[in-house]
N, C-alpha and C positions, 0 to 999 in steps of 0.2 A: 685509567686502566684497571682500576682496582677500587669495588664495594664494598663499603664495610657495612655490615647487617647489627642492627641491636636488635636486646629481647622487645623491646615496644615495636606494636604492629606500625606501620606505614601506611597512607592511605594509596589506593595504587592509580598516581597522576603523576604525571611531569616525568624525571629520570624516572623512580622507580618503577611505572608502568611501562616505558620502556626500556626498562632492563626483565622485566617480566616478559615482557613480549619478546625479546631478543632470547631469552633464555630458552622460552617454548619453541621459537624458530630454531635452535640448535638442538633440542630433540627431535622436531621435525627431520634436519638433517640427518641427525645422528642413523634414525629410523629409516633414511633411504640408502644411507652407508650399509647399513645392517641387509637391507633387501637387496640392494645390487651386488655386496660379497655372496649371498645366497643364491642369485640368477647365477653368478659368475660361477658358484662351485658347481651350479646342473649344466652348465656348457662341458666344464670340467669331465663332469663325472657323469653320463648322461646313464638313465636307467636305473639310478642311485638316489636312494631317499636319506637316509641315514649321515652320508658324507657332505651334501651342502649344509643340513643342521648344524651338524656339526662344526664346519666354520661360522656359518655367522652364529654361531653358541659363543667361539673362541673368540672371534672380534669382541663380541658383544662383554666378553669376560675380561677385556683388559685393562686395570684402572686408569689410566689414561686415555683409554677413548671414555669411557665413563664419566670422568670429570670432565672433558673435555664438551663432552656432548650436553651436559649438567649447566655449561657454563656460558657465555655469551661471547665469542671468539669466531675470528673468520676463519680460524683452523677447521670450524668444522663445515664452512664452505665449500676451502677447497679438499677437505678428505670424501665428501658428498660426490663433488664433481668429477673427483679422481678416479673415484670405485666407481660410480658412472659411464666414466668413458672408458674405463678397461675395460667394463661387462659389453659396451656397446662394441669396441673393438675385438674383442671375445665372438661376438654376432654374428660381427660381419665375416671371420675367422672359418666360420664352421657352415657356412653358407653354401650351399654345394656351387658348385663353378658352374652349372647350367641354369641357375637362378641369377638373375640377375640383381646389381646393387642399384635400388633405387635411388631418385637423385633425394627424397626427402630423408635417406638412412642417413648422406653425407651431411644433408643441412642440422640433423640428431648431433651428429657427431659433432659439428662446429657449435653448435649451442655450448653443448658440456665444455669443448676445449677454451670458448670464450668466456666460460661461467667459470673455472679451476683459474687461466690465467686472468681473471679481474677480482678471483679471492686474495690469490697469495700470489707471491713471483715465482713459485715452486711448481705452480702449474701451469708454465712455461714446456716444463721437461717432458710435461704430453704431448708435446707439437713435434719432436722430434720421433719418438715412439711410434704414434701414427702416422708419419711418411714413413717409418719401415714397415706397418704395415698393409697400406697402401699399395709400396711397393711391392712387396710379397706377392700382395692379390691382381696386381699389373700380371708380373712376372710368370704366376702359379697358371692365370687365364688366357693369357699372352693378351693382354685386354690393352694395349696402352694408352688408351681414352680415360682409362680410368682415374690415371694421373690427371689428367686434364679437370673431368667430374668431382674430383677428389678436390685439387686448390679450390675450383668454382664453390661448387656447392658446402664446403665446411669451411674454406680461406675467408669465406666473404661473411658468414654471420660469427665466427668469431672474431673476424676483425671490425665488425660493428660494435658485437660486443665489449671487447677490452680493450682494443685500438684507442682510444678515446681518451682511456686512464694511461696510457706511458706517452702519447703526445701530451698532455698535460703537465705529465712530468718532464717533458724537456721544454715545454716553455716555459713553467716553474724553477726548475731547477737545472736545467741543462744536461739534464743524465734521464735516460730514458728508465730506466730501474728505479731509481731516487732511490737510491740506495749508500750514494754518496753524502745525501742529505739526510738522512737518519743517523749514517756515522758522526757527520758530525754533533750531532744531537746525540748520542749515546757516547761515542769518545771509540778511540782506538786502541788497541794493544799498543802498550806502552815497549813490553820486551818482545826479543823476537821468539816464535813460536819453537819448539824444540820438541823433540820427539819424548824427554823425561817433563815436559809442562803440559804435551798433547794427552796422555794416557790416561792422566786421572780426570781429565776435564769430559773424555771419551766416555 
């Protein structure tokens, strides 16, 4: 999990080339995080130059996406994939109801949601998110095909995409999260949690 650097240079082969290359892949990311909070503020703010800047300035200014991005971590997968599918859920959002949702915006959309949930287990929570907006866009068009269009065309390439890694984890591990198996690799809370142990840990 963790490199340790000396002053002597290293020739860049073996780990250390890819830890170089992984590190540039998460500026990569970092750099599409930074441009999809930027689309996301002109959906936002439409007509306005100043105010999308201005957030991805503020992203861009937090030391932890900083280091994060600096560093070689699937955190900045799935923060990539997440500001991703908001901005692309943002899209479809401001779409006017006489344009229609084509069927490759949904397959857009299931990409991102299969690339966030096969980062982290946190990008999970986008799959919920997008069936309410889905629904919305059902409901707002009276369109209810769209539900249909909506599982099809983003159900099926995110579930090629990350489907693959939690069947794994239950023929591995019996738990489709593995999250059971990391516990016990890391260990448990020994005491029980308390609202005066919760706060400063907060």
């Amino acid at each position: 999990n963790f490199m340790l650097y000396s002053g002597r240079w290293q020739p860049l082969h073996g780990a250390n080339l890819a830890m170089h290359m992984g590190r540039w892949l998460s500026l990569l990311l970092g750099a599409v995080t930074l441009w999809c909070t930027w689309r996301l503020a002109v959906l936002a703010f439409p007509g306005r130059v100043a105010l999308p800047l201005l957030a991805m300035a503020l992203v861009a200014a937090i030391p932890q996406f900083l280091f994060l991005s600096a560093s070689l971590s699937n955190d900045n997968a799935v923060i990539a994939a997440s500001s991703f599918t908001l901005f692309w859920l943002a899209r479809l959002l401001v779409k006017p109801d006489r344009e229609a949702v084509r069927w490759w915006e949904w397959v857009v959309l299931g990409v991102a949601l299969g690339a966030a949930a096969l980062s982290k287990l946190q990008g999970l929570g986008l799959v919920p998110l997008s069936g309410l907006v889905v629904l919305w866009l059902a409901w707002r068009r009276r369109a209810w095909l769209l539900l249909v269009e909506a599982t099809l065309f983003a159900g099926l390439p995110a579930l090629a995409i990350a489907g693959w890694w939690f069947w794994r984890n239950i023929a591995l591990y019996g738990d489709w999260s593995g999250l059971g198996h990391l516990m016990a690799i890391d260990g448990r809370r020994q005491d029980a949690l308390t609202l005066a142990a919760f706060l400063p840990e907060f």
